[in-house]
C-alpha positions as CSV (number, residue, x, y, z in Angstrom):
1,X,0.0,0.0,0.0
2,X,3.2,2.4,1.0
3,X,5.0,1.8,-2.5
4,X,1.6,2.8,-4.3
5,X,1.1,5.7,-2.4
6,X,4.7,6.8,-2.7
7,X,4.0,6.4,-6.4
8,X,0.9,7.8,-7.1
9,X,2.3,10.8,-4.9
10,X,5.0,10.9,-7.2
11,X,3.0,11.2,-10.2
12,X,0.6,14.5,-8.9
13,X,3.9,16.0,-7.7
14,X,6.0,15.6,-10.9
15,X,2.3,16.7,-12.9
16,X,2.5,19.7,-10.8
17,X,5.9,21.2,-11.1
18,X,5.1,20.8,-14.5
19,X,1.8,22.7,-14.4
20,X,4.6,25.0,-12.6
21,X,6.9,25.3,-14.8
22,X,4.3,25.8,-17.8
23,X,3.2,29.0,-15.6
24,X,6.2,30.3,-15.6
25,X,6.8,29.5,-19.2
26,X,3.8,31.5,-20.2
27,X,4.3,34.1,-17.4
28,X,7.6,35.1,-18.3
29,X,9.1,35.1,-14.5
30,X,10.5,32.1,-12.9
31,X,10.9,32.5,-8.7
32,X,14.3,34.1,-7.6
33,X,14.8,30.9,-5.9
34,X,14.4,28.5,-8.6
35,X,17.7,29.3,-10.0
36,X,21.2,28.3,-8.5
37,X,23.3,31.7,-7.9
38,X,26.4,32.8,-7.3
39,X,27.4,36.0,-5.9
40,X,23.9,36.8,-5.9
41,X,23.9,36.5,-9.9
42,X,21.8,33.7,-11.5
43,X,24.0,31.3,-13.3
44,X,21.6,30.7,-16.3
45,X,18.6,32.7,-17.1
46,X,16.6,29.6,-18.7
47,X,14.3,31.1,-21.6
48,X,10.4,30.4,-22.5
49,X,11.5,27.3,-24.6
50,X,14.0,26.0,-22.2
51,X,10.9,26.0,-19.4
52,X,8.4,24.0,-21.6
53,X,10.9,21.9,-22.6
54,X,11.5,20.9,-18.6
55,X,7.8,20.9,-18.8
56,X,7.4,18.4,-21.0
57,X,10.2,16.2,-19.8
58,X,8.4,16.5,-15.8
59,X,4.8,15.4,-17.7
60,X,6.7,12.5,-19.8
61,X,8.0,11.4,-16.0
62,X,4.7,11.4,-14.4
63,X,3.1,9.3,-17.2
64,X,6.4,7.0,-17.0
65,X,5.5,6.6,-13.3
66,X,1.8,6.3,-13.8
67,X,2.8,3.2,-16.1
68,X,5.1,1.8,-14.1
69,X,2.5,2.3,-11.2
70,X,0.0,0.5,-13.3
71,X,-2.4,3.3,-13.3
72,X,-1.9,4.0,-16.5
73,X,-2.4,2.1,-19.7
74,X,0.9,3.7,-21.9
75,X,1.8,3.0,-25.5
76,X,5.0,1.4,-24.5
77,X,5.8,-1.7,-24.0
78,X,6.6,-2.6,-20.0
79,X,10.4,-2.9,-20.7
80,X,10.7,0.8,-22.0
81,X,8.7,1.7,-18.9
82,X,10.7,0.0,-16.2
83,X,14.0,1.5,-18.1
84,X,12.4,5.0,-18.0
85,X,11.6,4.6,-14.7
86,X,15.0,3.5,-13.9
87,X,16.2,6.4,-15.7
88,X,14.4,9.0,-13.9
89,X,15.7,6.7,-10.8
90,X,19.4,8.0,-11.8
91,X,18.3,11.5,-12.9
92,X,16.8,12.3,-9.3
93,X,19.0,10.7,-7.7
94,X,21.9,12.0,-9.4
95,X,20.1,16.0,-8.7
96,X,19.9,15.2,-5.0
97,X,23.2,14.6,-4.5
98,X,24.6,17.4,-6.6
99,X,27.7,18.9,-8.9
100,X,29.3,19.7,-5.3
101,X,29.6,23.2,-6.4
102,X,25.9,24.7,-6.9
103,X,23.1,22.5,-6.5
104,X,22.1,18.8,-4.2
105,X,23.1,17.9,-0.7
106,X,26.9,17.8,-1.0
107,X,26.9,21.2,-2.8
108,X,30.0,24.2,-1.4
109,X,27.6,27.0,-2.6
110,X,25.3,27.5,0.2
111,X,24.9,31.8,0.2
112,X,21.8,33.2,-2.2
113,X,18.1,32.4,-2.6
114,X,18.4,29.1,-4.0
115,X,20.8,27.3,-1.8
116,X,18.3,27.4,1.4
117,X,15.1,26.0,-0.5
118,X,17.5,23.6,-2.6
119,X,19.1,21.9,0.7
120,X,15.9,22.0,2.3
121,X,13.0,21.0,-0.4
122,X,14.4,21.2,-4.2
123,X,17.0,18.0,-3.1
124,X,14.7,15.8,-0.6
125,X,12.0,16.1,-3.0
126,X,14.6,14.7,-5.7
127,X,15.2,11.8,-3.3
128,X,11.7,11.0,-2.8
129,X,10.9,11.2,-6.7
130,X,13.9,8.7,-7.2
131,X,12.1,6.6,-5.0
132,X,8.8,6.8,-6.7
133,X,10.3,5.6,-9.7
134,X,12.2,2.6,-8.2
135,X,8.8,1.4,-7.1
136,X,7.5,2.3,-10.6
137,X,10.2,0.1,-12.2
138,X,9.1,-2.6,-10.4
């Protein structure tokens, strides 16, 4: 019951930084914090197209989830799900723990309006998408 949960949680929360990021997209501002910094400067000012894009990719991992969850009837077959999912295993997990500079736990830059929320939400909610998946590869 815990693993589905966990998965099904991981679904509405990857659909929703999506919905997020589309916002943003259309908006034209991103929050200060969602951005690592250094010296107080943003190191990349991600465009319209760049924002969508992550979009897309953060919808494409909640229906890869929703597959692997069962929940979900996708056009793939059930190998290219469980290898998606253990992709998105690697690509959270790999985000929580960090380029030791910048961003994840193990990161030196820890001064500006990113480092706080990434230490403290941005990188535990990495882990526990990472987790979603490896239930959802099953």
């Amino acid at each position: 019951m815990l693993p589905l949960f966990i998965m099904l949680s991981g679904v509405v929360l990857l659909a929703g930084i999506g919905v997020a990021h589309v916002v943003w997209a259309l908006s034209g501002r991103a929050p200060g914090a969602g951005v690592p910094q250094q010296d107080g400067k943003p190191l990349f000012r991600p465009g319209r197209g760049a924002t969508l894009l992550v979009a897309l990719l953060l919808f494409a991992a909640a229906g890869l989830v929703a597959a692997g969850a069962g929940v979900w009837a996708a056009p793939l077959p059930g190998a290219l799900v469980a290898a998606g999912c253990w992709g998105l295993v690697i690509v959270f997990a790999a985000r929580a723990i960090g380029d030791f500079r910048h961003v994840g736990f193990f990161k030196r830059n820890r001064e500006g309006a990113f480092a706080r929320p990434d230490t403290w939400v941005y990188s535990p909610l990495c882990v526990y998408l990472a987790l979603s998946a490896l239930f959802a590869a099953g």
